[in-house]
Backbone as CSV, one residue per row, in Angstrom:
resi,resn,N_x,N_y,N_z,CA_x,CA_y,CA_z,C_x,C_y,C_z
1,UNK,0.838,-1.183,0.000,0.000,0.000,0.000,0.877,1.238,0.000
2,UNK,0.663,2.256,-0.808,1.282,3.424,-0.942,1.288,3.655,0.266
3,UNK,2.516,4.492,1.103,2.373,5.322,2.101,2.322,6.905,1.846
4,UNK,1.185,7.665,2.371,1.324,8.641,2.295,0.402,9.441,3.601
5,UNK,1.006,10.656,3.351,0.719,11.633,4.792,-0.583,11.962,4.934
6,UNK,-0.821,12.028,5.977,-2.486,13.167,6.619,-1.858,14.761,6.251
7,UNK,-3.056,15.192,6.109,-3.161,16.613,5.978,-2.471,17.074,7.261
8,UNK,-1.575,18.024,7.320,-1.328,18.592,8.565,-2.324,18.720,9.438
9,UNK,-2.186,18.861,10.930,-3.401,19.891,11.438,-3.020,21.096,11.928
10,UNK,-3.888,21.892,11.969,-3.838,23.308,12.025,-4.160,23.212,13.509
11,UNK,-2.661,23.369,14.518,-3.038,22.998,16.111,-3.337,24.437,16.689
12,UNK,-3.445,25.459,16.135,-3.599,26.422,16.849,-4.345,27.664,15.930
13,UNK,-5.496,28.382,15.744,-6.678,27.624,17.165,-7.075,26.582,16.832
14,UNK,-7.304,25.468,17.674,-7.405,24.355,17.307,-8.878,23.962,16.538
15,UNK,-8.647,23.472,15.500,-9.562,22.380,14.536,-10.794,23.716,13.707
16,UNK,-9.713,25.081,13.932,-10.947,26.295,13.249,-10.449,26.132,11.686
17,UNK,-11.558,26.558,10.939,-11.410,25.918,9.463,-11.336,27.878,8.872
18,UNK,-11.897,28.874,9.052,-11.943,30.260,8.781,-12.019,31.070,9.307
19,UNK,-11.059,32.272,9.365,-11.796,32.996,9.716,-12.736,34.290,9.417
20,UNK,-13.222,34.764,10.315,-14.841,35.585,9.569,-14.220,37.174,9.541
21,UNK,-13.679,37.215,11.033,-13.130,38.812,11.512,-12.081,39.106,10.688
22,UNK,-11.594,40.124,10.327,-9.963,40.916,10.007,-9.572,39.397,10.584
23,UNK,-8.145,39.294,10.051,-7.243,38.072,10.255,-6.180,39.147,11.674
24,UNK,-5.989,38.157,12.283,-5.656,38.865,13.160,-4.112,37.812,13.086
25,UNK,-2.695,37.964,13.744,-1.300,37.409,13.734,-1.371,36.863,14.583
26,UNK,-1.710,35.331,14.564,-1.662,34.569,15.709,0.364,34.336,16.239
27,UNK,0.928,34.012,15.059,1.711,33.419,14.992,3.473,34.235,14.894
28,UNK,4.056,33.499,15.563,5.681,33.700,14.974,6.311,32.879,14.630
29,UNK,7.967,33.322,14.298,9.082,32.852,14.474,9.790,32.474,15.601
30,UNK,10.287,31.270,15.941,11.133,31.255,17.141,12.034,32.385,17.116
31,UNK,11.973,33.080,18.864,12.888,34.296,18.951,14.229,34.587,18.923
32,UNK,14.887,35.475,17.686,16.333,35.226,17.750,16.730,36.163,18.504
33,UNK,18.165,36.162,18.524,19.224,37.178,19.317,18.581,38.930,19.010
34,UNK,18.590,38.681,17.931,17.877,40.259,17.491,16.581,40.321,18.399
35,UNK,15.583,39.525,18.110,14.281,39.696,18.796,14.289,40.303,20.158
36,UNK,15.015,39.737,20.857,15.338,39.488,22.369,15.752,40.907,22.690
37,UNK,17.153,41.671,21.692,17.457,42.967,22.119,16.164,43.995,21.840
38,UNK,15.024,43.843,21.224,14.217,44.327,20.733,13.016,44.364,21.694
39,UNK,13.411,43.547,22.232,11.651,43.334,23.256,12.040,43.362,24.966
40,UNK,12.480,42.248,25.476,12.614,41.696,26.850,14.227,42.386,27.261
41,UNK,15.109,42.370,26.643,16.891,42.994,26.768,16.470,44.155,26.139
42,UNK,15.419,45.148,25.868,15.648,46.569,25.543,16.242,47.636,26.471
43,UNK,16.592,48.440,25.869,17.318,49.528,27.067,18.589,49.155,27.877
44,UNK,19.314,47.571,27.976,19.484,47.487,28.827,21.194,47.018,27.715
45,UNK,22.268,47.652,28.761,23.899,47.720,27.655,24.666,46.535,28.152
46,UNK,24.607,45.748,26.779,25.123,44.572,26.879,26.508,44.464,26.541
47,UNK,27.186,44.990,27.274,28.424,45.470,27.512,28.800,45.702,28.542
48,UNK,30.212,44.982,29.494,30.919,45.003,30.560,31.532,46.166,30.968
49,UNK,31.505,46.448,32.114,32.020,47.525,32.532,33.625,48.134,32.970
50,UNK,33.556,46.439,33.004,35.034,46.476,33.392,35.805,45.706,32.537
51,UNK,35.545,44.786,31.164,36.138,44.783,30.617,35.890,45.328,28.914
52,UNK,35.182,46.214,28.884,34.761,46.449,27.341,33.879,45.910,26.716
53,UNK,33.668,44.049,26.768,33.216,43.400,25.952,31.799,42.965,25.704
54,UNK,31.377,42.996,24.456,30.176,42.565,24.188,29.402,41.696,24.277
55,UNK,28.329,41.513,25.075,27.289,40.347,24.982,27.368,39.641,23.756
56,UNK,27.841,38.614,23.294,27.619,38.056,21.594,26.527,37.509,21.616
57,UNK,25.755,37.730,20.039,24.873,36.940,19.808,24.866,35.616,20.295
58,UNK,25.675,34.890,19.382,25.854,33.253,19.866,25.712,32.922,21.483
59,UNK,26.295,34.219,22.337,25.583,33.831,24.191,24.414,33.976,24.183
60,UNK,23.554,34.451,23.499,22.087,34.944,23.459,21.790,34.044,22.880
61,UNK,21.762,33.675,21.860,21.170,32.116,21.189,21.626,30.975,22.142
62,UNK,22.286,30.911,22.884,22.601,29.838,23.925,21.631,29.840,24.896
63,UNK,21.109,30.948,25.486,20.280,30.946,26.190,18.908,30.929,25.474
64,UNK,18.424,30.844,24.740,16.972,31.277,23.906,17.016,29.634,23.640
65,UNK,17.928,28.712,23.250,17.889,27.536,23.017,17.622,26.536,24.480
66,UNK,18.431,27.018,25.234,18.170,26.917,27.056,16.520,26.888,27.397
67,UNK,15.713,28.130,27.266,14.533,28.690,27.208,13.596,27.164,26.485
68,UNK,13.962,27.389,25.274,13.225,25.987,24.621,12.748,25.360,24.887
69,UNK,14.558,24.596,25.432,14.488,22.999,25.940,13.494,23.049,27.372
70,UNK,13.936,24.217,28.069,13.312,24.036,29.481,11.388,23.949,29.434
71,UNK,11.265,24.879,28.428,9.739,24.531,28.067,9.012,23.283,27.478
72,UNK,9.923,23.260,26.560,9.559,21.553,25.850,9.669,20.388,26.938
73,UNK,10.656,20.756,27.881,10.828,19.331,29.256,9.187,19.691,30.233
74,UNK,9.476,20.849,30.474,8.217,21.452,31.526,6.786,20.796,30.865
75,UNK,6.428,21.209,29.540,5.526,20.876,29.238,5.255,19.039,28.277
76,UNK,6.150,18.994,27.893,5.813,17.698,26.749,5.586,18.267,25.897
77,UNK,6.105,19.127,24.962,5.555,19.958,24.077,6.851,20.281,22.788
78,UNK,6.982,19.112,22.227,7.993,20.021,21.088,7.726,21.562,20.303
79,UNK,8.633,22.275,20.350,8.312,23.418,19.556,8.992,23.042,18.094
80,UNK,9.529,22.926,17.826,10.189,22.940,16.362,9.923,20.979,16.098
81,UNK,9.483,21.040,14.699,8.634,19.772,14.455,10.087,18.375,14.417
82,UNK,9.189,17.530,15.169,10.188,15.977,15.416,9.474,15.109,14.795
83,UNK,10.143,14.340,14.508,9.226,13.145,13.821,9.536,12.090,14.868
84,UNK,8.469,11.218,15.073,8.218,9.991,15.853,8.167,8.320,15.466
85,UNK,8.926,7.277,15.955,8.322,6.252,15.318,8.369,5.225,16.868
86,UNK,7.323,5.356,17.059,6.827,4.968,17.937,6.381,2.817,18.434
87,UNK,6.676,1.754,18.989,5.804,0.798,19.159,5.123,1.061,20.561
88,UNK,3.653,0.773,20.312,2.655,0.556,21.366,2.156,-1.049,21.108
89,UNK,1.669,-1.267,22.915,1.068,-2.940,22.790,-0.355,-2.737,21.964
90,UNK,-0.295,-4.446,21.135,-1.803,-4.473,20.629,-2.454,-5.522,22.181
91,UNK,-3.527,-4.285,22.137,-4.616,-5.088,22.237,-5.773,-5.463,22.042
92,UNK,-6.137,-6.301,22.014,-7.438,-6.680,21.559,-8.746,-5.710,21.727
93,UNK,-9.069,-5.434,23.371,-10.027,-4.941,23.315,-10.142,-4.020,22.693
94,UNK,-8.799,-2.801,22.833,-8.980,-1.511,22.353,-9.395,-1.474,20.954
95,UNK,-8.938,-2.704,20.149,-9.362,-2.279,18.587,-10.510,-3.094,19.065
96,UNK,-10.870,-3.427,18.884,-12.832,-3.994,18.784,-13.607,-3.250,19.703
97,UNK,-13.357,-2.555,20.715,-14.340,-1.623,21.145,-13.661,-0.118,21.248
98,UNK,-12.915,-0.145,21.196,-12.365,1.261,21.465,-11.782,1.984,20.383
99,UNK,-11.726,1.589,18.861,-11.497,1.853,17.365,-10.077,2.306,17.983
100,UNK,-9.213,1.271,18.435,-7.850,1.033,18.563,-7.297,2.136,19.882
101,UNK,-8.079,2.616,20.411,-7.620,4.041,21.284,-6.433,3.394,21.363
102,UNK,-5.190,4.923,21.123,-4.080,4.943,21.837,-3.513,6.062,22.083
103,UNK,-2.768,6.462,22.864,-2.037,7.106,23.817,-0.852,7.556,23.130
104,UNK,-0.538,8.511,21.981,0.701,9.007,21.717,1.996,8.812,22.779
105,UNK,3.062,9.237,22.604,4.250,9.464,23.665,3.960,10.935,23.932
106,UNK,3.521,12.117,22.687,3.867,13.332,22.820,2.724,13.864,21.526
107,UNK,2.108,14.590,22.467,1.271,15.730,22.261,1.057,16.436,20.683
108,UNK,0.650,17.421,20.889,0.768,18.415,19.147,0.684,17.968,18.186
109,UNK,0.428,17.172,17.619,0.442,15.902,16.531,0.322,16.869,15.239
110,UNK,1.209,17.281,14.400,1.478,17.960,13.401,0.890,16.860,12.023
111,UNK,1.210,15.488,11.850,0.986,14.969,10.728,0.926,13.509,11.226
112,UNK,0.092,12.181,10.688,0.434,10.874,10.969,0.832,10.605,9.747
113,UNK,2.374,10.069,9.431,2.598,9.375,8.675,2.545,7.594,8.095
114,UNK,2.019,7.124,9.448,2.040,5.436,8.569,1.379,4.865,10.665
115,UNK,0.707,4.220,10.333,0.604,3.409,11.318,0.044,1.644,10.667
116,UNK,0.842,1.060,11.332,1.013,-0.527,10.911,1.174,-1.433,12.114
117,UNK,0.438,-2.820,12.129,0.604,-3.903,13.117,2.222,-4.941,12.483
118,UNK,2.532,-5.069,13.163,4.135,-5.951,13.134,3.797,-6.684,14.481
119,UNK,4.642,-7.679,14.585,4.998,-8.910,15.426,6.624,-9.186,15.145
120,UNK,7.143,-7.939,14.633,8.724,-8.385,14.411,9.127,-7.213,15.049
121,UNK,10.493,-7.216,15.755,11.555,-6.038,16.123,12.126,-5.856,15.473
122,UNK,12.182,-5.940,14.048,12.789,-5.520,12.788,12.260,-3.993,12.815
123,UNK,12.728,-2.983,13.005,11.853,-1.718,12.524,11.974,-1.351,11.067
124,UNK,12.755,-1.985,10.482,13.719,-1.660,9.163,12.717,-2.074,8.019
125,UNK,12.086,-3.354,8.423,10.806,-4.290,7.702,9.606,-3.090,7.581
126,UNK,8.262,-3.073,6.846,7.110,-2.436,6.957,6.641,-3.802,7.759
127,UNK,5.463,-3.442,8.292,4.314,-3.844,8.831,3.819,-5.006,8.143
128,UNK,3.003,-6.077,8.610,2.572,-7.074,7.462,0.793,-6.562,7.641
129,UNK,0.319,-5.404,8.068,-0.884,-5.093,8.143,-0.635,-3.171,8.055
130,UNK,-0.862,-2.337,7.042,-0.503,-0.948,6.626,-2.021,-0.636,6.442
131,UNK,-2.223,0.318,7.847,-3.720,1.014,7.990,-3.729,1.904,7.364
132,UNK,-5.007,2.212,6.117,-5.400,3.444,5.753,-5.467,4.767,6.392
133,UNK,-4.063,5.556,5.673,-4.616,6.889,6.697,-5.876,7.344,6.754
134,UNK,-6.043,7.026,5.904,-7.869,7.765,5.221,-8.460,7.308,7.277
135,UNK,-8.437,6.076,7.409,-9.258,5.713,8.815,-8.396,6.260,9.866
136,UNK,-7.224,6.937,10.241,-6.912,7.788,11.550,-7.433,8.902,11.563
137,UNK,-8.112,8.811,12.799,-8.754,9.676,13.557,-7.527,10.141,14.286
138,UNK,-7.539,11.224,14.467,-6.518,11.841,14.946,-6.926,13.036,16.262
139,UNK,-6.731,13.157,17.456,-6.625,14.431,18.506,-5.456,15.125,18.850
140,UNK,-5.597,15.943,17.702,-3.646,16.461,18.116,-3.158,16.896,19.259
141,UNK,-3.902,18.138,19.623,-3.816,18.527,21.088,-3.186,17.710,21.880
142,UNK,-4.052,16.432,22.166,-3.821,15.799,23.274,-3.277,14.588,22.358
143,UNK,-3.026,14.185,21.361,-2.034,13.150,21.124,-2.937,11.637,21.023
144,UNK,-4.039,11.889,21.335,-4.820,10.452,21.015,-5.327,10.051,19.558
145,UNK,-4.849,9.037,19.373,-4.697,8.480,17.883,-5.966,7.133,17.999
146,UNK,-6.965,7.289,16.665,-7.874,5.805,16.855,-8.142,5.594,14.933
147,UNK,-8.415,4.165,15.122,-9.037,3.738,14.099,-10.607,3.474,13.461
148,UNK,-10.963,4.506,12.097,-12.495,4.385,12.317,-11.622,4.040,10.672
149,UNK,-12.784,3.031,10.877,-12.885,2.368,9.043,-14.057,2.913,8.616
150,UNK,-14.438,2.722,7.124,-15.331,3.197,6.324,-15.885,2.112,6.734
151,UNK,-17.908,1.976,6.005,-18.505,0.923,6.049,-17.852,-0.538,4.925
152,UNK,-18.091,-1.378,6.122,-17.908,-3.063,4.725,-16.534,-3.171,4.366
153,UNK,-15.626,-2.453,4.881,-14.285,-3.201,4.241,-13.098,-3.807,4.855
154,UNK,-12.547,-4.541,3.841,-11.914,-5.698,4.489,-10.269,-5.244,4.515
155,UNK,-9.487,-6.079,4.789,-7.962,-5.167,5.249,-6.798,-7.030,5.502
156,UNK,-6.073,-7.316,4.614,-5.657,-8.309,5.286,-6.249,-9.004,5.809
157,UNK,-6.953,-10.053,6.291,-7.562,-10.662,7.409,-8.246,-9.966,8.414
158,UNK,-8.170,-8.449,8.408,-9.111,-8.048,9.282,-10.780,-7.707,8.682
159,UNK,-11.449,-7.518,10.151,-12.876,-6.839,9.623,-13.201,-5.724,10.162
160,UNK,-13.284,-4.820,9.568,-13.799,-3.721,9.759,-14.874,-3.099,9.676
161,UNK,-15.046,-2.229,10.942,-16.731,-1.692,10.634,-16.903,-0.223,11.461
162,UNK,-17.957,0.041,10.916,-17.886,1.741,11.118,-18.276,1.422,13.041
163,UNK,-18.933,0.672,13.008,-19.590,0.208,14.366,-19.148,-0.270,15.019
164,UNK,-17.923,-1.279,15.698,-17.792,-2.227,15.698,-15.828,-2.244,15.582
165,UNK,-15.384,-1.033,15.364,-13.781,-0.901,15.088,-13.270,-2.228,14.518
166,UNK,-12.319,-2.988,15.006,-11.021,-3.480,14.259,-10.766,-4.914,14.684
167,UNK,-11.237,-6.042,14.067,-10.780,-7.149,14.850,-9.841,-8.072,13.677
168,UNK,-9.113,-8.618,14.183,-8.350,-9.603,13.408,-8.576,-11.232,13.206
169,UNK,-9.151,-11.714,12.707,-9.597,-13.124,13.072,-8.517,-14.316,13.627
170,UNK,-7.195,-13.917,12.653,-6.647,-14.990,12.749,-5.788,-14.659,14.055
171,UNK,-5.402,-13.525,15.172,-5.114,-13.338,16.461,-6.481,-14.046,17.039
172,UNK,-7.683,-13.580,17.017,-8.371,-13.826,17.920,-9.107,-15.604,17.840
173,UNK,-8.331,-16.427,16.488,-8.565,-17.934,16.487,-7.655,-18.745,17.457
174,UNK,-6.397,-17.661,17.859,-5.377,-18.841,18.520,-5.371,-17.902,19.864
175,UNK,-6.301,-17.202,20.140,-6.381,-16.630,21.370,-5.549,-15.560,21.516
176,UNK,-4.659,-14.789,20.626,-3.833,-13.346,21.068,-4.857,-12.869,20.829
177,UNK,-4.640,-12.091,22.446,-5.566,-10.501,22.762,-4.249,-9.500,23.160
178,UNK,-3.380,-9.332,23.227,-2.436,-8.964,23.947,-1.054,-8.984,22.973
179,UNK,-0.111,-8.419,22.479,0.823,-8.209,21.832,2.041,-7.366,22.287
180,UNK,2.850,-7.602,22.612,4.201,-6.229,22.911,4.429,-5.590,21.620
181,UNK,4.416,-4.231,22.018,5.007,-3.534,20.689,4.682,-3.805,19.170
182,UNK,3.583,-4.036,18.976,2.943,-4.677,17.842,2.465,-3.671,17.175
183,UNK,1.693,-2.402,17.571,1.440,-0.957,17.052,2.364,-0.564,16.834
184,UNK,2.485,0.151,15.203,3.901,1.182,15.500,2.881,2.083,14.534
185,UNK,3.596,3.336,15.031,3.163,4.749,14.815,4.397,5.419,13.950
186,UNK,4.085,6.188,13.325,5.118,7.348,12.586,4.383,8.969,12.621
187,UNK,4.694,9.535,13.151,4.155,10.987,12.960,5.217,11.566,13.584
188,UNK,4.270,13.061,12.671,5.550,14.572,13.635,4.733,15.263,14.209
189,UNK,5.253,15.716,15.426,4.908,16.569,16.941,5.749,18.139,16.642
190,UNK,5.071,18.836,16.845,5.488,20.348,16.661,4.851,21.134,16.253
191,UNK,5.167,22.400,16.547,4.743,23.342,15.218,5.159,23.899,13.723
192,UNK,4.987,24.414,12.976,5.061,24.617,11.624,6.340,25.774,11.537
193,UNK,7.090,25.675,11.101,8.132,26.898,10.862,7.217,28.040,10.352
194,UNK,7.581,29.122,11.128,6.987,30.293,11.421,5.577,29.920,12.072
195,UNK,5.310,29.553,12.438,3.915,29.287,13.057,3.707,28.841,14.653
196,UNK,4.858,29.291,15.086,4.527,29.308,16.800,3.737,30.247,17.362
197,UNK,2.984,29.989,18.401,1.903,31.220,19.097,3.013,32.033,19.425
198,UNK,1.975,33.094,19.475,2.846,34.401,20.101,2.838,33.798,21.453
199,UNK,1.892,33.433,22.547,2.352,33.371,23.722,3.640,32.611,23.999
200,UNK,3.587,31.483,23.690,5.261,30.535,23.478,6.089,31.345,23.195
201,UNK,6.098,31.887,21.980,7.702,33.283,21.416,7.920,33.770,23.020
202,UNK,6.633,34.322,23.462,6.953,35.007,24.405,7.317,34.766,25.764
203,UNK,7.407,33.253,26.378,7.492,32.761,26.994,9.031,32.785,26.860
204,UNK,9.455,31.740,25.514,10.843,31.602,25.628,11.342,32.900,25.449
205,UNK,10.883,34.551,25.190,11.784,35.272,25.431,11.858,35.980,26.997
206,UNK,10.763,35.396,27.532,11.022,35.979,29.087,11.822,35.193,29.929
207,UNK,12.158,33.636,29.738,13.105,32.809,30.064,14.426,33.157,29.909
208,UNK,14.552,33.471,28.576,15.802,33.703,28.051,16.483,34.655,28.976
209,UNK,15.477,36.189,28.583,15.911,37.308,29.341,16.948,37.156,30.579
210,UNK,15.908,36.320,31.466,16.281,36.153,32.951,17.323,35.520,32.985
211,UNK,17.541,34.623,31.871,18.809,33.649,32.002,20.039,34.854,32.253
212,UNK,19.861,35.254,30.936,20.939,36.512,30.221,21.440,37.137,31.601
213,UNK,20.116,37.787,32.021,20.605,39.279,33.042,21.011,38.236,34.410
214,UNK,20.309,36.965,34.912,21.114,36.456,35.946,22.741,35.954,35.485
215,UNK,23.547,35.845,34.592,24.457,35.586,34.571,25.436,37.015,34.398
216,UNK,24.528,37.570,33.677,25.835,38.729,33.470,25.657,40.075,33.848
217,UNK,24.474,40.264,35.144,24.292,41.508,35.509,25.104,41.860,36.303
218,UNK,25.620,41.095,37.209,26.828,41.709,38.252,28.358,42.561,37.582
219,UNK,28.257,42.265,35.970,29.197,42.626,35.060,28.587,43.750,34.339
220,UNK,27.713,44.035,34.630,27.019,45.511,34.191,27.227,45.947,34.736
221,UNK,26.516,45.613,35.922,26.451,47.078,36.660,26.942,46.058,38.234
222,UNK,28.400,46.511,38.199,29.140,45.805,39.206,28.945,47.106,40.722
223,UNK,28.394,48.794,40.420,28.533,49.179,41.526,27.301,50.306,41.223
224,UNK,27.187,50.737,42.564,25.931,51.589,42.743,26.329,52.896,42.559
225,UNK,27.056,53.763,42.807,28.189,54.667,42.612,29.070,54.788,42.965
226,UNK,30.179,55.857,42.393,31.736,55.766,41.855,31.861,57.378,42.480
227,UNK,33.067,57.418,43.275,33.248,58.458,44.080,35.043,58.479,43.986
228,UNK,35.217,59.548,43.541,36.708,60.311,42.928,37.406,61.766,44.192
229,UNK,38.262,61.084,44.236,38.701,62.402,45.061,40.017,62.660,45.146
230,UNK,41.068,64.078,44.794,42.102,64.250,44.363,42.398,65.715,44.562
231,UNK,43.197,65.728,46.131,43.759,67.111,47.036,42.607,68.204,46.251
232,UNK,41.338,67.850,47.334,40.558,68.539,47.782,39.311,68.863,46.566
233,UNK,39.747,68.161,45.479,38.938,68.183,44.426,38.014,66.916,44.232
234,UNK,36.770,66.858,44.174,35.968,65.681,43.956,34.795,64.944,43.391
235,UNK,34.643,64.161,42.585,33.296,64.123,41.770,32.708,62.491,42.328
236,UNK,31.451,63.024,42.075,30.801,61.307,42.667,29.754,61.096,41.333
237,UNK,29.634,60.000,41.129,28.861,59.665,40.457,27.826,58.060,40.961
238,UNK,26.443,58.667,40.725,25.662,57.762,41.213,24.880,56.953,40.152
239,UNK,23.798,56.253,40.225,23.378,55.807,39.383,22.046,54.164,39.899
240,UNK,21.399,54.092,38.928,20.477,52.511,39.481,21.331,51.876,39.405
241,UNK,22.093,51.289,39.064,22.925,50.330,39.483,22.494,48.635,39.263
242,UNK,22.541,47.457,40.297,22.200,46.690,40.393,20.341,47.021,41.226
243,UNK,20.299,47.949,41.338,19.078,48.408,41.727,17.968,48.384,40.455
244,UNK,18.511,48.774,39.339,17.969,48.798,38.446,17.541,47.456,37.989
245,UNK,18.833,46.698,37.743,18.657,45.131,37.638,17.389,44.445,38.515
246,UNK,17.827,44.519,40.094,16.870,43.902,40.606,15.161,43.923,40.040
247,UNK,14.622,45.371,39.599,13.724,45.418,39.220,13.303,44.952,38.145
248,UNK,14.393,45.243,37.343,13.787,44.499,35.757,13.383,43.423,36.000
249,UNK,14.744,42.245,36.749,14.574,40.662,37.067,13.305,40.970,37.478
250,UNK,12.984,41.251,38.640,11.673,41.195,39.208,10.163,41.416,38.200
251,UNK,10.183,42.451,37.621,9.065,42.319,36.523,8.926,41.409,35.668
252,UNK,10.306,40.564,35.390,10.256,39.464,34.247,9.736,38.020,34.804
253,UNK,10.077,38.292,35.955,9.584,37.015,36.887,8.251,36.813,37.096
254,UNK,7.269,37.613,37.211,6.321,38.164,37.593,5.258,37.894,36.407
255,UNK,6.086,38.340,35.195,5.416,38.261,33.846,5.665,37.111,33.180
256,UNK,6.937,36.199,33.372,6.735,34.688,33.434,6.036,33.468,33.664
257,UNK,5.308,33.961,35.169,4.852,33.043,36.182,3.093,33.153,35.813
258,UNK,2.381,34.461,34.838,1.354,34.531,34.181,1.468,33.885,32.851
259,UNK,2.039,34.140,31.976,2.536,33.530,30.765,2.964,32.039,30.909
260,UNK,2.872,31.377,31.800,3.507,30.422,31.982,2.060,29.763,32.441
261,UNK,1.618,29.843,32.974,0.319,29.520,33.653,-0.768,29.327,32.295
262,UNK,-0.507,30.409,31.694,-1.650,30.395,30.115,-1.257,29.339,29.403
263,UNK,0.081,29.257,29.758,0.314,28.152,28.664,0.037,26.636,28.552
264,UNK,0.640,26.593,30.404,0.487,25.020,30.940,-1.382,25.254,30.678
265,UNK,-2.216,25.933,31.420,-3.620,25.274,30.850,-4.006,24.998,29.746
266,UNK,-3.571,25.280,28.572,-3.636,25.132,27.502,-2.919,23.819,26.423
267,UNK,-1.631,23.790,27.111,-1.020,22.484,26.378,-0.790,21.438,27.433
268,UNK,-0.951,21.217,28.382,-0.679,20.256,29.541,-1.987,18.997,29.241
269,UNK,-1.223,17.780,29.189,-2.342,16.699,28.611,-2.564,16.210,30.306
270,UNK,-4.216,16.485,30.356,-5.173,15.419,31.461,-5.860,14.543,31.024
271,UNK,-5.568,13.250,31.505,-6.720,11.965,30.935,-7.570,12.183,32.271
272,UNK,-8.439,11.810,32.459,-9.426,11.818,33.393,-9.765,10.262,33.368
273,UNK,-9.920,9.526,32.133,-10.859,8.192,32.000,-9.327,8.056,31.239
274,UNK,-9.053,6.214,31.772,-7.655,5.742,30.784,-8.125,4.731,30.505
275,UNK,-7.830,3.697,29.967,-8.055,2.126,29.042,-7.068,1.324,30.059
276,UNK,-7.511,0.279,30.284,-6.165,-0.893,31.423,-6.085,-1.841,30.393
């Protein structure tokens, strides 16, 4: 059987087909070094005081990549698209009453490329049973993948029914209900180049920020003021200082811990009801 892809899904807003209002910019680019001096590091001289030298880009992309990872671990949530090839156990019940329910590893489900039954640890082999994408049902959001067949048709030795999901005769003549690693899955998890929410951009640039200014603010602004004095002549100079710092940190923290909150309710997977 030819293999070929599902239509992407469009994970954000999720499963909307038009819109009616002005189009409004849901979306970005992951945030680069530029972005960052532009938005969250504005105003603020990325340059040492005591030795001349410049914040480099490449330290700023170190941290924005930092930012990422720490979100993608926090949440289960790839941002930049991965592809998956996944084995899950067969079992019986789930395909005959449950039109195969299964349980992704990871969330966002960008595309299913191939799902097939095997009984070999060969991954290298195809499948000796290659399911119609046409029948995945797909929940990207939350990563739950099922099988709905059309009416009346047949598949290898299986039977299929719109009613009735997925049974195999010749497992269920010698009694397998139960299989290790017999499902395998292929899809990609992510979002679309250029097509991250703005809230995410903005997340990883308030991460970043904080990274940045906790490592190298004491090298900004190493003193609060500078006081000169030379037979009877004298100038002082004052200034925010690490005073200044403290506050910024503090607003970014603040504006993190909201942004961060929007996000986890939004992409954080809850099962409530699971399959044993």
């Amino acid at each position: 059987m030819a293999k070929s892809s599902t239509p992407k899904n469009e994970l954000f807003p999720l499963r909307h087909t038009e819109e009616k209002l002005p189009k409004i910019s849901r979306f970005c680019h992951i945030p680069t070094p530029a972005d960052l001096k532009k938005t969250k590091l504005f105003g603020i001289p990325l340059c040492s005081s005591l030795t001349g030298e410049t914040f480099s880009d490449e330290a700023i992309q170190f941290y924005i990549n930092s930012a990422m990872s720490e979100i993608e671990h926090l949440l289960d949530l790839n941002i930049s698209p991965v592809k998956y090839y996944e084995k899950h156990d067969y079992k019986s019940g789930n395909f005959i009453w449950s039109y195969g329910y299964l349980k992704l590893d990871h969330p966002n489900v960008l595309e299913v490329s191939k799902v097939e039954l095997s009984f070999s640890n060969n991954q290298d082999t195809d499948g000796f049973v290659q399911f119609p994408l046409e029948h995945v049902h797909i929940m990207p959001q939350e990563g739950v993948l099922q099988l709905v067949p059309a009416f009346g048709t047949s598949l290898s030795g299986f039977l299929l029914s719109a009613f009735s999901g997925t049974q195999y005769h010749a497992l269920r003549a010698i009694g397998v209900t139960d299989f290790p690693g017999a499902v395998r899955v292929e899809y990609t998890a992510g979002f679309e180049e250029d097509k991250v929410p703005y809230v995410i951009c903005q997340l990883i640039e308030i991460k970043a920020a904080i990274n940045v200014l906790s490592a190298i603010g004491p090298v900004l602004f190493p003193t609060n003021s500078t006081s000169i004095g030379i037979d009877g002549v004298s100038q002082s100079v004052s200034g925010p200082g690490p005073q200044f710092l403290a506050q910024r940190m503090q607003q970014l923290q603040q504006e993190e811990e909201k942004v961060s909150n929007s996000v986890k309710s939004y992409y954080q997977r809850t099962f409530l009801i699971d399959y044993f």
